[in-house]
N, C-alpha and C positions, 0 to 999 in steps of 0.2 A: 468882707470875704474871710471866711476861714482859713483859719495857718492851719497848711497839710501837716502830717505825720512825715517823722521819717520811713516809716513803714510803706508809706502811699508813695512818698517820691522812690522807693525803690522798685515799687510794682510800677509806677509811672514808666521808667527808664530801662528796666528790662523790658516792656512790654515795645519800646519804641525801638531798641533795638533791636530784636527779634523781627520787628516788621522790617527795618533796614536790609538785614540779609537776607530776606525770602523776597526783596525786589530786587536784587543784586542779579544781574545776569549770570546763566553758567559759563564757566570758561571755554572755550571755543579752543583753545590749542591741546591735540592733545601729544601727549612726548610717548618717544618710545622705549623700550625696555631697555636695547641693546645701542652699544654705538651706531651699530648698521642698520640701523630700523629694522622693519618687520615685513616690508612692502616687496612683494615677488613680482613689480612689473616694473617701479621704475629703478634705474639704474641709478652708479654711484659717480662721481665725476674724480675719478684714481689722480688726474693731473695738479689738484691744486687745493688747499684748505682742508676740510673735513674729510672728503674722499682720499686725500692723499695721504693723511694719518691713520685713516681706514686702514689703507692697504698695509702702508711698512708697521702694522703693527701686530695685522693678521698673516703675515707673511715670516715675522721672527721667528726665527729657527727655534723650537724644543729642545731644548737640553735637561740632561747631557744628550749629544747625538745617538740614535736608536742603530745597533749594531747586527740588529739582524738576531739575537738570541729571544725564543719564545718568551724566557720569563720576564721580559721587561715589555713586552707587545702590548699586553691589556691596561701597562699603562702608560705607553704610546698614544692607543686608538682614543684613551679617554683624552688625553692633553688635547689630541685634533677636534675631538666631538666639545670640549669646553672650549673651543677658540671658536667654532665653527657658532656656537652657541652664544659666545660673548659679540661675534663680529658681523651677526646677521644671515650668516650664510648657509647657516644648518640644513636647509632644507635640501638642497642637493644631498646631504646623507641618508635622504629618508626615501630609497628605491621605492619605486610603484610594484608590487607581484599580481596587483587583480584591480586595475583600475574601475571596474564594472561594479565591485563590493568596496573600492576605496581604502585596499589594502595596503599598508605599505609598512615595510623594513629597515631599522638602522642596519649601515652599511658597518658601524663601526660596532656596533654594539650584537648585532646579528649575520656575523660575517659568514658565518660557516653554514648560514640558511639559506643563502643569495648568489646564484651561477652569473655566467658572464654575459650573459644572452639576457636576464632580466636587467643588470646594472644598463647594459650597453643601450638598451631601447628606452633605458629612462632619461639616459642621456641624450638620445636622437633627438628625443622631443625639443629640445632648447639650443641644442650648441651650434645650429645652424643660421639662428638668429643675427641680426647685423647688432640687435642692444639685445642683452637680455642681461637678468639679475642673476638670473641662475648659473648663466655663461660664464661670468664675472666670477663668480662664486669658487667656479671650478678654477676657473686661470689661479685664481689665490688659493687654492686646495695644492694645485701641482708644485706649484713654487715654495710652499710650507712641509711640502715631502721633500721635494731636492736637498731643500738648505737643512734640515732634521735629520736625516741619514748618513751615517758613517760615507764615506769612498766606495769601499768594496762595496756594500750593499749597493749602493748606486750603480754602479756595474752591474751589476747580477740584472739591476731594475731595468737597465738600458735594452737587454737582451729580449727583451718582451715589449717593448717599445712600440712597434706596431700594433699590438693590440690596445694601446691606450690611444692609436688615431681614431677619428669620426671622418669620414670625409661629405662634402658637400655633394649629392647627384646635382644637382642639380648646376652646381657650379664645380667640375672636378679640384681644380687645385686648390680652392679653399677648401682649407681640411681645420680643425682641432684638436688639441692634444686634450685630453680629457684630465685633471687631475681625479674627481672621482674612479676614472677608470684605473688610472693608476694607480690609487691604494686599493685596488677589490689585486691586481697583480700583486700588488707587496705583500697582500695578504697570504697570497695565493705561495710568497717564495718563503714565507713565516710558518704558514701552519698547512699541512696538505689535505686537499681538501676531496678526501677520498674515505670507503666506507672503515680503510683499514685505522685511522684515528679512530672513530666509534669505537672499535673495537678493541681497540689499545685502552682505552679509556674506561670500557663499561670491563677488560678484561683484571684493571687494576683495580678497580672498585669492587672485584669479586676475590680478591686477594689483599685484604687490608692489612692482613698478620703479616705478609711478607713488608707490605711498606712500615708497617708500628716498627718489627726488628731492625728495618733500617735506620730509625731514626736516632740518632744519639741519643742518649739518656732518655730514652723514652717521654721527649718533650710532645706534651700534651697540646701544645698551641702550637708545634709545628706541625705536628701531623692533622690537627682536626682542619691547618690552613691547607694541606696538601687534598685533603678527602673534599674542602670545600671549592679549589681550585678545578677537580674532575665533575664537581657534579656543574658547575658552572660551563664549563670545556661543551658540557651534552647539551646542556639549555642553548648553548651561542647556535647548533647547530639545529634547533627544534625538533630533540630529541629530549623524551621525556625522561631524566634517572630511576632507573630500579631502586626497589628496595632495597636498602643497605643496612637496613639497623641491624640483623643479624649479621652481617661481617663486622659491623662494630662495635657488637659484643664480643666477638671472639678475638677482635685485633686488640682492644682495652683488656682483655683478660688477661693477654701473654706481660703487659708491665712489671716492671718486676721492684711491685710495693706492695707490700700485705694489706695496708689498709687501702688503697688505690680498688686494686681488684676483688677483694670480698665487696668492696661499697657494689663496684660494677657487677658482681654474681648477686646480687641481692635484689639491684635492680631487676635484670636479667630474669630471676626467677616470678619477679613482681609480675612482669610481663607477660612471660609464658603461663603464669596461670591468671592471669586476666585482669589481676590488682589493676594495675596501668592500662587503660582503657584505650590509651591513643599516645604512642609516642614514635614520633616521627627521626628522622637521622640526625636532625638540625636538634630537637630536643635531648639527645643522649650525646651529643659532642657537647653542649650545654655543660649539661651533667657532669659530663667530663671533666670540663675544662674548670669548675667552679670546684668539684673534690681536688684535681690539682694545684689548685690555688690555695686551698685549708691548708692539704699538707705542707704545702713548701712554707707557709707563711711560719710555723711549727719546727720550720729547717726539721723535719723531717720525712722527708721525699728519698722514698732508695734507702733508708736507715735498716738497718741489719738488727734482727733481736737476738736477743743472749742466746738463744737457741739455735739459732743461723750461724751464729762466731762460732761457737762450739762447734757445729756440725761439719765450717770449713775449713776448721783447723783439725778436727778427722781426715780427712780426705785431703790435705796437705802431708801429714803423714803417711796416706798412702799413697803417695804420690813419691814420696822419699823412699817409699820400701818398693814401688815398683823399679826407680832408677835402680836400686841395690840387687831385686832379682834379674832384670834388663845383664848389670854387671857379671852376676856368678856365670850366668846361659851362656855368654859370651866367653869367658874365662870357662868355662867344660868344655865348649865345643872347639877350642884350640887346645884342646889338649888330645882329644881323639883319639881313634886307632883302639885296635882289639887287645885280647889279652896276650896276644902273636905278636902283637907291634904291628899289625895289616891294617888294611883299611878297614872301619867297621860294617859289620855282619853279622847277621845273625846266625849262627851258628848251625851246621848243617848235621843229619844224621848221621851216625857212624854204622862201620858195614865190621864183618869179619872181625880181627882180633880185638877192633874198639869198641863192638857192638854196645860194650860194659859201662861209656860213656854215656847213654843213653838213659840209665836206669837211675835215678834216682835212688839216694841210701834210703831204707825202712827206716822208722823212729827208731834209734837206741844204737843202729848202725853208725860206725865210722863215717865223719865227715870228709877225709883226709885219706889218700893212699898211695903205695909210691908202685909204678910199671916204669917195665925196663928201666930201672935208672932214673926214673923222673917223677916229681912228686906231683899229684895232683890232689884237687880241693871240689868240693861238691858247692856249686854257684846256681842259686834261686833262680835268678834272674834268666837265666837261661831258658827258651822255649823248649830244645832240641839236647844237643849238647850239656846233658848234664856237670858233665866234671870236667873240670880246662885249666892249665899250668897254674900250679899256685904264685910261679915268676916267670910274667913274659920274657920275651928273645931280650927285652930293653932293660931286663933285672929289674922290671918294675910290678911291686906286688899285685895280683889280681884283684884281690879285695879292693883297693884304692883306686882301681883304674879300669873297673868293668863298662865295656861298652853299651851293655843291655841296662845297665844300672842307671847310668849317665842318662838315658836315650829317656826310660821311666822317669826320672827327676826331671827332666826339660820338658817332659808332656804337662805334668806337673806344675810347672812354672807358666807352660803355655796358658792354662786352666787358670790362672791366679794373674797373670796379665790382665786376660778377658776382666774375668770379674773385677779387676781394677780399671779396667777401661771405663767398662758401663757405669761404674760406680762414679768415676769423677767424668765421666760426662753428665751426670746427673747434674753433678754442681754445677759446673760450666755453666749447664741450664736453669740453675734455680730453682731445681725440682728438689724441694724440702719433701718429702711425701716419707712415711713410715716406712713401707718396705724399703726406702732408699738407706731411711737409718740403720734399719736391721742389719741390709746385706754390708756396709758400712763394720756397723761394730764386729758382725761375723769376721770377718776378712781381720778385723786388727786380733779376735779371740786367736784365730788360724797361724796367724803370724807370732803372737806371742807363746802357742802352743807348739810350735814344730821347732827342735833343736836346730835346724838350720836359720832357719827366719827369725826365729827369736835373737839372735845374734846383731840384727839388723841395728843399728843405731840411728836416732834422726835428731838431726841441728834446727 
């Protein structure tokens, strides 16, 4: 006989074993995915071995305990739907709304889609049962809300109480406390479930500029979490969101970084003239959030260019010459009173021997003249009353202390307030724009041109 190869005795021996496993029976056990199996008819035995680690394990309170405030809810509902999902019992979260198409609804996940009247008839179906899985399901749903929940919220819970019973017709006082029922209530003391949410919702996603200004430093991943937060809010309740990209252009544009928002006007223009073929809300908070992240990495986010510093160290300055005119308006108008020492007034016509008061001197005429005993002076400012005590009743020179003169300078002042308002609200706002600079340097030419202003000093 021939000595084989080793080549032969390898084909020999895989070949022999390959037949071994294709007569090898299939496995016959099969396991299931979850501790609590998968089976919705027979029931678990909660008294003793596997059924009773079942329970106290599906039963362990969520922490931290849920206090009853929105922002922690969604992820509440998901802790319950990942137990309910680890422990077998998920399927009571999953309401019937069209048994006939085979429809059906998370309780936790589509809460704001599902009234009381759908949750309650899908619970009829089972909880009247002497065994059921599903029955089972809920008893450990109730008991995983009790021990999860703050105190107070528990209270609130208890006050709705009755609507979380099922009672037996058929046997009155066997009744069930539903735990399904009683989270579609908790939901119900969480989030209201009325058309004025939608509307709160789709009325904030049409106003994104007011939420971008509220966000501190105009963070880019808080706010695109907040915009992603409402459109989520609409889906829970099978409502489809509007288009938003245009409010999210307008809300990105108001940031206030130069390279931030040209990148977003550029997109923006890409868009509107048709470059950008398809971009959706989800794709331009992308966008977003990816130029946010260039910058910052650059630690330049919010960085001021030499032109900016310059700009608000103008308007610092005038901010120091408006306190200074603020000062003088104040300081004139406690000094008051006519060139009589009366209250101010503007000065009334003269009749009979004063009539003379009236008349303005011709060019080349006397400024200056004395009646009866008293000298008088020819005053511009005057509407009416031309000529009035060269020294009031107070021995205080006319010139220095006319009322009409005073009144003129403080209109004056009022005009150069304004125009310092607008101007540094400008900056307040970030509004670098040309005309801003103009009126800007105008306003310091005016100040450093007017003998009074020019006087002005700034630290």
């Amino acid at each position: 006989m021939a000595e084989l190869t080793e080549e032969q005795l390898r084909t020999i021996v895989a070949t022999a074993v390959a037949a071994a496993l294709a007569a090898r029976p299939a496995p016959t056990t099969k396991h299931n995915e979850v501790p609590g199996g998968s089976s919705t008819t027979d029931t678990w035995d909660f008294s003793e071995g596997h059924g009773f680690k079942l329970f106290i394990n599906s039963t362990k309170a969520i922490e931290p305990l849920f206090n009853g405030e929105q922002s922690g809810f969604k992820h509440f509902l998901r802790q319950i739907n990942d137990r309910a999902e680890t422990f077998g019992w998920k399927k009571i979260l999953d309401i019937t709304t069209n048994a006939t198409a085979g429809v059906t609804k998370s309780l936790t996940l589509n809460c704001g889609a599902l009234t009381h009247a759908q949750v309650k008839a899908d619970v009829e179906l089972c909880c009247c049962e002497d065994e059921s899985h599903s029955k089972q399901g809920s008893i450990v749903l109730r008991k995983l809300i009790t021990a999860s929940i703050s105190r107070d919220l528990y209270n609130r819970l208890l006050q709705n109480e009755s609507n979380c019973l099922i009672r037996n017709n058929d046997n009155p006082p066997k009744q069930h406390e539903s735990g399904v029922l009683m989270l579609y209530e908790l939901i119900g003391l969480v989030s209201v479930q009325t058309r004025a949410t939608v509307a709160i919702i789709v009325r904030d996603l049409n106003n994104l500029d007011m939420t971008m200004e509220a966000e501190k430093d105009h963070n880019i991943v808080e706010f695109n979490t907040k915009v992603t937060d409402l459109l989520n809010d609409l889906r829970a309740r099978d409502i489809v969101p509007p288009d938003i990209t245009t409010n999210l252009f307008s809300a990105h544009k108001l940031v206030a970084d130069q390279q931030f928002s040209e990148h977003i006007v550029r997109k923006e223009e890409d868009y509107e003239d048709g470059t950008t073929t398809k971009l959706s809300a989800e794709d331009l908070m992308s966008i977003a959030r990816e130029k946010h992240k260039t910058i910052n990495k650059r630690n330049e986010w919010k960085k001021k260019s030499k032109k900016e510093l310059e700009f608000i160290a103008m308007f610092t300055e005038l901010k120091h010459a408006k306190q200074q005119l603020v000062q003088n308006k104040s300081r004139k108008d406690k000094q008051g009173g006519d060139d009589e020492g009366r209250p101010k007034q503007a000065g009334r016509e003269q009749t009979g021997i004063f009539a003379w008061k009236n008349v303005a001197p011709a060019p080349g005429e006397p400024r200056k003249k004395d009646f009866k005993g008293k000298a008088y002076i020819y005053c511009p400012h005057h509407p009416n009353t031309k000529w009035v005590l060269e020294t009031n009743r107070r021995g205080q020179p006319h010139v220095d202390h006319c009322s009409m003169k005073h009144k003129a300078e403080n209109e004056e002042t009022q005009l150069a307030l304004a125009a310092v308002d607008d101007a540094t609200a400008a900056t307040d706002q970030s509004e670098l724009s040309d005309d801003s600079r103009t009126l800007a340097q105008a306003l310091m030419n005016a100040i450093n041109a007017d003998p009074e202003l020019s006087q002005i000093t700034f630290t």
